[in-house]
C-alpha positions in Angstrom: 0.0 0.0 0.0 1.6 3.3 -1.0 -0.1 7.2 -0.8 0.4 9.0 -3.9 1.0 12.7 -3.7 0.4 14.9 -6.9 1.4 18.4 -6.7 2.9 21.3 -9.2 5.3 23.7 -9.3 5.3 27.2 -10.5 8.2 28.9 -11.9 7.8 33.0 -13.1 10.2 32.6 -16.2 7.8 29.2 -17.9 4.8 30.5 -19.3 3.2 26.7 -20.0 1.9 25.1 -17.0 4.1 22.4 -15.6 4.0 18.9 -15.6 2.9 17.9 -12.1 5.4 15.5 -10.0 3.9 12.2 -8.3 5.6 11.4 -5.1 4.9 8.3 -3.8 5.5 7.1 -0.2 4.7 4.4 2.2 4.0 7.1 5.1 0.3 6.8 4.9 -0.9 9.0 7.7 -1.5 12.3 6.7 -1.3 14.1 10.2 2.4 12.3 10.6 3.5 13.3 7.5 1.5 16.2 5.8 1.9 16.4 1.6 2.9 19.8 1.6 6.0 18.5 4.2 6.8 15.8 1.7 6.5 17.6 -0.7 9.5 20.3 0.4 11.4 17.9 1.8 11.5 16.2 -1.7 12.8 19.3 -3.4 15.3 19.8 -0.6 16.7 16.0 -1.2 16.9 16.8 -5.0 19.2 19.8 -4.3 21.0 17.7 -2.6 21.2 15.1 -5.3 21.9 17.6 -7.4 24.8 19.2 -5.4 26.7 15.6 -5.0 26.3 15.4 -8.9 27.9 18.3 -9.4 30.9 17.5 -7.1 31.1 14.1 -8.7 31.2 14.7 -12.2 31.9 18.2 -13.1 34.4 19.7 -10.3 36.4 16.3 -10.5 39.5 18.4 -12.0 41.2 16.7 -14.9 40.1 13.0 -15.2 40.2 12.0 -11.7 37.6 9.6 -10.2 36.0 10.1 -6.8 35.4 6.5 -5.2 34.5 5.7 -1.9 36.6 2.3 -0.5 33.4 1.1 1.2 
């Protein structure tokens, strides 16, 4: 059993209307874990995400790897 939360987001410089994003989770109590939480905490992990791709791949200086041992 899984909650599926559906939301959009707005962005001044598109002028079409976005594509909305489907987050799904197995927290199923709304009162423990409201949508519009999820939902922000979902775009903070992403800039996260985003932020460890950018180390990984594009600030890796000339051809070195970065590898955990573990």
């Amino acid at each position: 059993t899984v909650r599926v939360i559906e939301y959009t987001l707005s962005h001044p410089s598109r002028t079409k209307g976005e594509a909305p994003i489907r987050l799904i989770t197995t927290l199923l109590d709304p009162a423990q874990a409201p949508a519009l939480e999820l939902a922000a905490l979902y775009g903070e992990r992403w800039e996260e995400e985003s932020a460890f791709d950018e180390l990984k791949t594009h600030q890796r200086g000339a051809g070195r790897v970065l590898r955990s041992k573990s």
